[in-house]
N, C-alpha and C positions, 0 to 999 in steps of 0.2 A: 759183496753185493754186486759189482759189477762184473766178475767173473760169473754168477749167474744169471744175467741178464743177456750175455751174449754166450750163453749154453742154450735159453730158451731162445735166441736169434738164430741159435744154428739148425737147432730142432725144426724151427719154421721152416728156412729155406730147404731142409731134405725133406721135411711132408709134403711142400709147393713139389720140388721135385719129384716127389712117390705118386704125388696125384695125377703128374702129367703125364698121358700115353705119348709114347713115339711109334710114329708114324711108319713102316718100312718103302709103303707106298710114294711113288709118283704120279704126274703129271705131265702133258708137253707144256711147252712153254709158249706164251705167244695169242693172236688171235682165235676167239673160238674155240681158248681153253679155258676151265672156269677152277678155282680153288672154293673153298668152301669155309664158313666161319661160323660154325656152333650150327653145323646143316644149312646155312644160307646161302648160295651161288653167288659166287662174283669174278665178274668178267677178266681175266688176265687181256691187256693191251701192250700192244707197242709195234713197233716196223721190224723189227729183228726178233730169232730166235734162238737160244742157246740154243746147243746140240753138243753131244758128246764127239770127241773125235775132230771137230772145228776148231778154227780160236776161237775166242772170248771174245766178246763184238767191244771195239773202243767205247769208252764213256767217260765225261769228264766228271770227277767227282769230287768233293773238299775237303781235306785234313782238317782237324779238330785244330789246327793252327792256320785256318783260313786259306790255303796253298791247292792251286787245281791243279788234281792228280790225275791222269791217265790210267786206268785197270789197267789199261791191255798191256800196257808198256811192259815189256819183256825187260824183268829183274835176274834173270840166270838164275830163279827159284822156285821151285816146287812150292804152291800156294791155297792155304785153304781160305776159302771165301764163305764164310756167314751171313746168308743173308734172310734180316728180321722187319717183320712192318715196325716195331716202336720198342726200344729197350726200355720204356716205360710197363711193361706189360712182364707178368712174372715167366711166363713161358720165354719170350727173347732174353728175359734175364737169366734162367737157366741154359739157355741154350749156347751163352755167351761167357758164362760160367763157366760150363761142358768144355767149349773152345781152348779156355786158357788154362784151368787146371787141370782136365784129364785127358791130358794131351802125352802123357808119358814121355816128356823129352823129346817130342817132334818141334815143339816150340825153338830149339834151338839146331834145325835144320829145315826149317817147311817158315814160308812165311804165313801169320794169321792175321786175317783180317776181317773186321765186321761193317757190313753196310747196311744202313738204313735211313730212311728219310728223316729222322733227326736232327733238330740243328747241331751241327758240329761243338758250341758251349756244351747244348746237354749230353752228348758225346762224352764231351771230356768231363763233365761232371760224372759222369754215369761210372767212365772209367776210374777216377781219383775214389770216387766213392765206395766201388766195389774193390778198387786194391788191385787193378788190372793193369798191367804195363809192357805184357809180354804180346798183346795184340793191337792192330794198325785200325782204329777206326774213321770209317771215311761214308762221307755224307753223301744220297743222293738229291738234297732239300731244293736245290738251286733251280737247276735244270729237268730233273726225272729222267736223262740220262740215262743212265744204269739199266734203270726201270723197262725205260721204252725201248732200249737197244735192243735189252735181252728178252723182249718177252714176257715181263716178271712185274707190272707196273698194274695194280689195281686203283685205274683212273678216279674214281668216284670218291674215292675215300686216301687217294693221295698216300697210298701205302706200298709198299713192296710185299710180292707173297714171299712165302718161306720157304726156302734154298738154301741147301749147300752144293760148292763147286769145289772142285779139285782141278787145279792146272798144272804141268809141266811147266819144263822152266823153257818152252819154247809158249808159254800161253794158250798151249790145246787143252782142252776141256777133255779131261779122262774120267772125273764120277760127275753125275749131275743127280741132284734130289730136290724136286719142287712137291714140299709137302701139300697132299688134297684139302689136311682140314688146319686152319690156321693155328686152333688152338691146342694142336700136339706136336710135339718135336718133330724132329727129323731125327735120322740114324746117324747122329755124328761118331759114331765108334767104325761105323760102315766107310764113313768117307775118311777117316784116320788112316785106316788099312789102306786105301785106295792107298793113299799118298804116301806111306811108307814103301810103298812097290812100286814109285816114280822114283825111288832115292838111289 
């Protein structure tokens, strides 16, 4: 009985994923750019801007063990950055999925890691829960940080748009994708590639 109970739990989570389009498109990031949720505009805010080919603007952000973390802080690693409005939400759950299982063995050379305005508990609930241990989740709840540095902060709703980043291990920005519409992926197979050609 219980082995098919979690055959129809698997069956779910790859239909949630069959349903969901990825995005190949972007966005700038920052004032004056808008993302979109189910066709409705909303305003990207903050004082900085990602850019490709720049570093990562500093943000302080908090370990699922309550510890303020620096992004920027140069780890001498090639690092993919995930960033979701709510891992409550089946789309960031997939896409956070994507991250740590079909990663082909980048996970043990590329650091990963996922941001979102989540409290750091339900971080780590979210992780224990999904069986995830091979990526770094970190909060931007506190401050909006992250958020506001990069250009990536949907003020009104206290959310982060949908991005991924690829850094070198000197913290330059070499892929950037700020998905248009929230509720489709991004091309993480896109940004994989990126960062195996930083290796």
């Amino acid at each position: 009985m219980f082995i098919l109970l979690v055959g129809c739990a698997e069956e779910e989570t790859n239909q949630v994923q069959a349903d969901l389009p990825i995005d190949k498109g972007t966005v700038v990031a920052g004032m004056g750019s808008n993302v979109t949720m189910k066709g409705d505009a909303l305003a990207l805010t903050g004082i900085g801007v990602i850019e490709v080919g720049k570093p990562l603007p500093a943000a302080t952000l908090s370990s699922n063990e309550l510890k303020t973390i620096n992004i920027a802080a140069n780890r001498g690693k090639v690092r993919i950055i995930s960033v979701v409005p709510s891992l409550d939400t089946p789309t960031c759950d997939v896409q956070t999925h994507e991250l740590s299982e079909e990663n082909d063995g980048l996970d043990k050379k590329v650091e990963l890691i996922t941001v979102s305005m989540d409290l750091p508990f339900a971080q780590s609930r979210f992780a224990k829960e999904a069986k995830i241990n091979n990526v770094t989740f970190l909060s931007d709840y506190k401050g909006r940080e992250f958020g506001y540095n990069n250009g990536l902060l949907i003020e009104p709703l206290a959310l982060l748009a949908r991005a991924v980043i690829v850094t070198d291990k000197d913290n330059i920005v070499r892929y950037l994708q700020i998905v248009p519409e929230l509720t489709a992926l991004p091309d993480m197979q896109a940004a994989m590639n990126a960062a195996r050609e930083l290796l």
